[in-house]
C-alpha positions in Angstrom: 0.0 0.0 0.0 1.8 3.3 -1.4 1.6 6.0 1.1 -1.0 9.2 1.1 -0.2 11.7 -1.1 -1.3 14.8 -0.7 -3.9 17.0 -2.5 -2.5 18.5 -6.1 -3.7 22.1 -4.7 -2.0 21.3 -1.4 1.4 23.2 -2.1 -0.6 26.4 -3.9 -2.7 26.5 -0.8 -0.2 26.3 1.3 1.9 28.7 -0.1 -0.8 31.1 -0.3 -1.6 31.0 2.7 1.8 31.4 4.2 2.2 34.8 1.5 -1.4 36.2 2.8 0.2 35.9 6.2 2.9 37.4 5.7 1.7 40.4 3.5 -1.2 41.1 6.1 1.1 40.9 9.3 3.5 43.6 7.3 0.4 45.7 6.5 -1.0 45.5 9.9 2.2 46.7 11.1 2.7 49.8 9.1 -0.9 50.7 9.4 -0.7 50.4 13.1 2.3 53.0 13.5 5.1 50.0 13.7 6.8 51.0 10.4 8.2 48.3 8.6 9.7 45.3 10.3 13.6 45.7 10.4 16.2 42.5 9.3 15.5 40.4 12.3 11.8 40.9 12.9 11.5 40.0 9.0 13.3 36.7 9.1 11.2 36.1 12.2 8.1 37.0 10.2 9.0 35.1 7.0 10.3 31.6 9.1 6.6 32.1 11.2 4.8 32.5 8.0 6.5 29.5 6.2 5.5 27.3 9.3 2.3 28.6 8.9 2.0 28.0 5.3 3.5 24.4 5.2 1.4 23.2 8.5 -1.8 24.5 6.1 0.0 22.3 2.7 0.0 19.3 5.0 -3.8 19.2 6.4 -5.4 16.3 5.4 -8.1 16.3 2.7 -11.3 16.3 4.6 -9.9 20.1 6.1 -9.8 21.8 3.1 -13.0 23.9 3.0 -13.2 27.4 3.7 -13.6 27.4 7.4 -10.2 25.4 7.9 -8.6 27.9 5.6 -9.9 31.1 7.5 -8.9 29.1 10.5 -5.3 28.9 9.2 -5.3 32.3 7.9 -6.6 33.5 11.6 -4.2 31.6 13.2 -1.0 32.2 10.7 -2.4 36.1 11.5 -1.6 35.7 15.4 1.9 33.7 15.1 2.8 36.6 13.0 1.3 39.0 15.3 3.7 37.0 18.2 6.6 37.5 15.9 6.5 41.1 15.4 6.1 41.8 19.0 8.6 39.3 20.1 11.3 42.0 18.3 9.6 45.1 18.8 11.2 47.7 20.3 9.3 50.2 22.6 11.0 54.0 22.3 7.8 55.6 23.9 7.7 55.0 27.9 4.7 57.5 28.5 1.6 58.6 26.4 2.3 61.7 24.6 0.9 65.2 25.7 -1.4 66.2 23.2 -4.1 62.8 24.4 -4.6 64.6 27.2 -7.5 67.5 27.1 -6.5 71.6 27.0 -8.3 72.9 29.4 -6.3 70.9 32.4 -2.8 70.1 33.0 -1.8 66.2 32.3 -1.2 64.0 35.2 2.2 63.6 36.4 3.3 60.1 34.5 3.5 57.3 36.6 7.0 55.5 36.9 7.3 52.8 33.9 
C-alpha cells in the first residue's frame, strides 16, 4: 500500500496561505504606527509565516473547505502577530501630551 499523497492544490494552498500571512502581518504593522519590520523581525516573520504555510499544505483532505482555511489564515495572523512583537522595540515610555485635554494640566506620569 503506497503512502497518502497529498492533494494536487495542497502546495498552492499552502503557499498562499503562508504569503497572505505574511503580507497582512506587514500591512497591519505599518498601518498600526510600527513601520516596517527591520532584518530580524523580518526573518522572524518570514520563518513564522513559512510554518504557517507548510502546516496548512499538510492538512489532510477532509480540512480543506473554507472554514479550515480562514482558521489557518486566523491563526497564521496571530503567530505573526507574536513574531513582530517578540522584536519590537518600545522607544515611547509614556503617552504623549497632546491625548490629554486643553483645558487641564496632564497627570504627572507614573513611573514605567
Amino acid at each position: 500500500m503506497s503512502p497518502a499523497r497529498p492533494a494536487a492544490t495542497a502546495t498552492l494552498r499552502g503557499s498562499a496561505v503562508g504569503a497572505l500571512v505574511a503580507g497582512l502581518a506587514v500591512a497591519a504593522h505599518g498601518i498600526g504606527g510600527g513601520g516596517l519590520p527591520e532584518s530580524a523581525a523580518l526573518t522572524l516573520l518570514l520563518v513564522t509565516c513559512s510554518g504557517v504555510g507548510a502546516i496548512t499544505a499538510q492538512t489532510p483532505a477532509r480540512f480543506h473547505g473554507r472554514l479550515a482555511l480562514v482558521g489557518a489564515l486566523g491563526a497564521g495572523q496571530v503567530a505573526a502577530h507574536f513574531a513582530l512583537t517578540l522584536t519590537s522595540t518600545c522607544t515611547r515610555r509614556c503617552p504623549p501630551r497632546r491625548c490629554w485635554p486643553r483645558t487641564r494640566s496632564p497627570p504627572s506620569p507614573a513611573p514605567c
